[in-house]
C-alpha positions as CSV (number, residue, x, y, z in Angstrom):
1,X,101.5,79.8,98.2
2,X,101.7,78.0,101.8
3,X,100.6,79.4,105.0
4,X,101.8,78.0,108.4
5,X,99.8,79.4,111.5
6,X,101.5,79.7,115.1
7,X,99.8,80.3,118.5
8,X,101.8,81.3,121.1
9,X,100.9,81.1,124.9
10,X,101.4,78.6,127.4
11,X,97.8,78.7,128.6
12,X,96.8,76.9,125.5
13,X,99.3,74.1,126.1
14,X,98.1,73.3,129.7
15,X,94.5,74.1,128.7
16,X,94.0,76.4,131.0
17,X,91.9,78.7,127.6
18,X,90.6,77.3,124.4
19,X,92.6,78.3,121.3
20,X,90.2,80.1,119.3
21,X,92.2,81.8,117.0
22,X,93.7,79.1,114.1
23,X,90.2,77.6,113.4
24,X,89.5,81.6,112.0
25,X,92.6,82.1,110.7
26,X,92.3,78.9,108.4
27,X,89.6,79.2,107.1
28,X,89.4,82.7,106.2
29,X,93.2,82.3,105.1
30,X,92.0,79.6,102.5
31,X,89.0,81.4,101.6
32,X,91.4,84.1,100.2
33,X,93.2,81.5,98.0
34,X,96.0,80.3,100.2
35,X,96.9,76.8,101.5
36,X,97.1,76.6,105.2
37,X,100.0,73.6,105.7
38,X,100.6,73.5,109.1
39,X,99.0,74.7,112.6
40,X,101.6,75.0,115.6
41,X,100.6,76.0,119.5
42,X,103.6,76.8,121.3
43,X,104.5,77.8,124.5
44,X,105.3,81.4,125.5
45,X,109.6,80.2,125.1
46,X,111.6,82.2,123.4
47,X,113.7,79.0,122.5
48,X,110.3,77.1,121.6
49,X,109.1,79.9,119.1
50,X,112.3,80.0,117.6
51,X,112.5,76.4,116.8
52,X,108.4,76.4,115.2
53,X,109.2,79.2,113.3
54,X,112.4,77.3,111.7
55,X,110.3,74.9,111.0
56,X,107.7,77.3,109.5
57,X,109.6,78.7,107.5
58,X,111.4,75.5,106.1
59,X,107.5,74.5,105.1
60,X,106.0,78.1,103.5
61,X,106.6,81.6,102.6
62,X,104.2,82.9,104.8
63,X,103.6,83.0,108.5
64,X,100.7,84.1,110.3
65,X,101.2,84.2,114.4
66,X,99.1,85.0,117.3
67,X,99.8,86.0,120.7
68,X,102.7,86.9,122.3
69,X,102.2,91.0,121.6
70,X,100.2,91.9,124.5
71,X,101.1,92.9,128.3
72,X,102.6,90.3,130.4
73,X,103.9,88.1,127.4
74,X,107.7,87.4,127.5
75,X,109.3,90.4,125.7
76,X,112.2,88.1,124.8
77,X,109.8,86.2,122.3
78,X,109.3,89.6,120.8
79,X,112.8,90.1,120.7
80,X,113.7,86.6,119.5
81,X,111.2,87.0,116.0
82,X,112.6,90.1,114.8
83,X,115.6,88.9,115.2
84,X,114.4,85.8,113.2
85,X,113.4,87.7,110.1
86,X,116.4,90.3,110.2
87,X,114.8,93.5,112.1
88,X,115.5,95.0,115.2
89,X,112.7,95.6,118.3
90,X,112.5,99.6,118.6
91,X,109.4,101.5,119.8
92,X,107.1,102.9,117.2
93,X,105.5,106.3,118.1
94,X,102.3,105.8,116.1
95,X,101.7,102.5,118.5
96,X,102.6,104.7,121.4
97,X,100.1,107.2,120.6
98,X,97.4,105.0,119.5
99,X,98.1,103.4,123.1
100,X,97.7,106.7,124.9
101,X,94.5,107.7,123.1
102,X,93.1,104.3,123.6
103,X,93.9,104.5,127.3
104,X,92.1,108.2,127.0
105,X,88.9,107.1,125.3
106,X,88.2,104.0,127.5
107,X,89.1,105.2,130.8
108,X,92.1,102.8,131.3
109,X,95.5,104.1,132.7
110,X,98.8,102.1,131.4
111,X,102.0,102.6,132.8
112,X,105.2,104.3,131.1
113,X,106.4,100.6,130.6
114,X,103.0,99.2,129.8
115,X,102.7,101.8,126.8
116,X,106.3,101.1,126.0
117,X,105.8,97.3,126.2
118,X,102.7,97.6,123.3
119,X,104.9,99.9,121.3
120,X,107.9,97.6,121.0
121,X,107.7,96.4,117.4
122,X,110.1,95.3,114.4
123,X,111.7,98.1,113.0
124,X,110.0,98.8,109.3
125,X,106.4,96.6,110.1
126,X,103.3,97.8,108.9
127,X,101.4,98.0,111.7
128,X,97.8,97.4,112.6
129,X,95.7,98.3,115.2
130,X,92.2,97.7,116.2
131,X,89.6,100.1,117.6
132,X,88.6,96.9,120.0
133,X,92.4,97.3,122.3
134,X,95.8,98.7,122.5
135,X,97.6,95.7,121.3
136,X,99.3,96.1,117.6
137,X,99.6,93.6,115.0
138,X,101.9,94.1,112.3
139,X,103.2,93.0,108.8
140,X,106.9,91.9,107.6
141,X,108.5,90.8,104.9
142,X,112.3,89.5,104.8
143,X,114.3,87.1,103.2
144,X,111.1,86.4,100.5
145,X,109.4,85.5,104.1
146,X,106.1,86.8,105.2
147,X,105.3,87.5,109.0
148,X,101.7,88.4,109.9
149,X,101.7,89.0,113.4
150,X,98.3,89.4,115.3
151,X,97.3,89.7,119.0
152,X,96.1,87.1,120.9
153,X,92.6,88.5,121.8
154,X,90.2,86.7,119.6
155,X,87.8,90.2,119.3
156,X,91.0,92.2,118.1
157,X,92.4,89.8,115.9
158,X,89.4,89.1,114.2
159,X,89.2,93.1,113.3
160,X,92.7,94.0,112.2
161,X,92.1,90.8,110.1
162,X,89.0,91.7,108.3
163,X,90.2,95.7,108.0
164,X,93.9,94.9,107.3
165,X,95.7,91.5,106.8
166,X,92.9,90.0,104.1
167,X,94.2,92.9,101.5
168,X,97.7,91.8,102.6
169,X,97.1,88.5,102.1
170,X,94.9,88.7,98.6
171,X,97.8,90.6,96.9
172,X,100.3,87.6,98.0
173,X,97.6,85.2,96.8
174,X,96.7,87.3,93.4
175,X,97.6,85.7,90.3
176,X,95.9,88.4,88.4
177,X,96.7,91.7,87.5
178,X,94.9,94.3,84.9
179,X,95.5,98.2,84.2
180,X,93.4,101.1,82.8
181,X,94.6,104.0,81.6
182,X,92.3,107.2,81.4
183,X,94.0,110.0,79.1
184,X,93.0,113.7,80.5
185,X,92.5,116.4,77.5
186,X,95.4,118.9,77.5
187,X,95.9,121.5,79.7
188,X,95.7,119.7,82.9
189,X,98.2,121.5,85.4
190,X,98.7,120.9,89.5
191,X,96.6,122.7,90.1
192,X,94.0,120.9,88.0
193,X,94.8,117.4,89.6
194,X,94.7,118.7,92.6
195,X,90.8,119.0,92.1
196,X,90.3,116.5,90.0
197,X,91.6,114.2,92.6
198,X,89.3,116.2,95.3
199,X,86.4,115.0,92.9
200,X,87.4,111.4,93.3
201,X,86.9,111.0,97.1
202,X,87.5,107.5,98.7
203,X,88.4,106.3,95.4
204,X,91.4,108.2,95.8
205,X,92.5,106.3,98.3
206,X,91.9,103.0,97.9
207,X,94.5,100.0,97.9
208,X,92.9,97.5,95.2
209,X,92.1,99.2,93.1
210,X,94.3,101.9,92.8
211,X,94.0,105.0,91.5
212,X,97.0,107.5,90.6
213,X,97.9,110.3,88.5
214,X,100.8,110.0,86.4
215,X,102.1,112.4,83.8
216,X,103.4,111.2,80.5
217,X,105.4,113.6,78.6
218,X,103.1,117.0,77.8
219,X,100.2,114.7,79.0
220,X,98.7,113.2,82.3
221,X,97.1,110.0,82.6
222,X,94.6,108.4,85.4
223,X,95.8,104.9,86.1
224,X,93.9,102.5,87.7
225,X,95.5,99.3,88.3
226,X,94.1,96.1,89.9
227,X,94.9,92.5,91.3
228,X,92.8,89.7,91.4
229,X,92.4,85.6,91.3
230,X,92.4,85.9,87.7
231,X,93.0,88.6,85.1
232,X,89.2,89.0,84.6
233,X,88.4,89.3,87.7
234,X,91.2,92.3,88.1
235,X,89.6,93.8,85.0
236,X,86.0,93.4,86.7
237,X,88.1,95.9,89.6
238,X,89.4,98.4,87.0
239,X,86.4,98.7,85.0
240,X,84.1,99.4,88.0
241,X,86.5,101.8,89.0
242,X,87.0,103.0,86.0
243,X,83.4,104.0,85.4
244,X,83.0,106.1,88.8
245,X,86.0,107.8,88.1
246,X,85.2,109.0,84.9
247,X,81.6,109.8,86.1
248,X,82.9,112.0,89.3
249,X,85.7,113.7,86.9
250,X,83.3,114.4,84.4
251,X,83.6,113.0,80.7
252,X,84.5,116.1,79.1
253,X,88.1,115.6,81.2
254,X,88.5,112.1,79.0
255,X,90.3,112.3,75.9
256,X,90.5,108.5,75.7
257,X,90.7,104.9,78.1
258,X,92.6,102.2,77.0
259,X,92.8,99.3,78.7
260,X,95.5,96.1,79.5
């Protein structure tokens, strides 16, 4: 799957700061398993961002931008990309409170419209946010389009990245995809899962892979399912996985694994 990456800010067109930020992107982009087909710097224009994402998305499915999420960027090209992939701007409260916090922790004071400025994202994004600054990313999918969008600090971007958008981007890139199924001996009530899944720990709440309870009829099953490059390399997942689950739930729990 294509990848076009956009940096918007006018201070990179008149050279006035170094782009650092699509050299990263590439390569860690393709080192997941994507093809990076176009880089774009563009001006902080509502009208000019509009016009490279049309192109952008005329080229790939996925977009990955920079910049333009911060304080004293032009809100209207905030505006403008929602609008581009269907959603509306509206304030999210999680961003809000991660902004006041922030603000809290590292002795910095933002206004009532700075904080509302940071939370103003695209309705339904997944949003991202880095311990290094207030500034969100987020994640957005309409149309069978993918927007990434990341802040323009280099030191933020780089962290929501590594702890967020390379799981996004490895299950867009996946091509393989294995399951394993652990059978629990009868008997196994809420209450019982509810422990069992106490016993699994971070395993419980891992993304890739995942790990869920699921009843089947008078019986309830474990699931672990994974994604990969290739189907062995998902199975590799689930079979690691499957083994510390089974050691932390104890094997007299198992009535029997089976495996896709």
């Amino acid at each position: 799957m294509n990848v076009e990456i956009i940096s918007i800010g006018t201070e990179y067109l008149q050279g006035m700061l170094e782009e650092r930020n699509a050299g990263f992107l590439a390569q860690r982009i393709t080192e997941v398993g994507l093809e990076v087909c176009g880089r774009h710097i563009v001006g902080d224009d509502p009208l000019q961002v509009k016009n490279v994402l049309d192109f952008a998305c005329s080229h790939s499915d996925v977009i990955v931008m920079t910049g333009a999420l911060g304080l004293y960027k032009n809100p209207e090209v905030r505006r403008i990309t929602a609008e581009f992939f269907g959603k509306k701007q509206a304030e999210n409260k999680d961003v809000r409170d991660y902004v006041v916090r922030f603000g809290k922790k590292h002795n910095r004071s933002y206004s009532e419209q700075q904080i509302r400025e940071l939370a103003d994202v695209p309705e339904e994004a997944l949003v991202f946010q880095s311990e290094l600054g207030p500034t969100p990313g987020y994640f957005l999918e309409n149309g069978g389009k993918t927007l990434i969008s990341l802040p323009g600090e280099h030191d933020e971007l780089e962290d929501i990245f590594e702890s967020d958008v390379v799981g996004c981007l490895m299950k867009i890139a996946a091509t393989g995809k294995a399951k394993l199924s652990i059978r629990l001996v009868s008997g196994v009530d809420e209450e019982r899962i509810k422990e069992l899944k106490e016993k699994l720990g971070e395993w419980a709440g891992y993304d890739n892979p995942r790990v869920e309870f699921v009843k089947k009829g008078d019986t309830v099953c474990i699931e672990i399912s994974a994604i990969g490059p290739t189907k062995g390399d998902a199975k590799i997942l689930t079979r690691i996985a499957g083994t510390n689950v089974s050691q932390r739930i104890g094997e007299s729990m198992i009535a029997d694994v089976s495996e896709e």
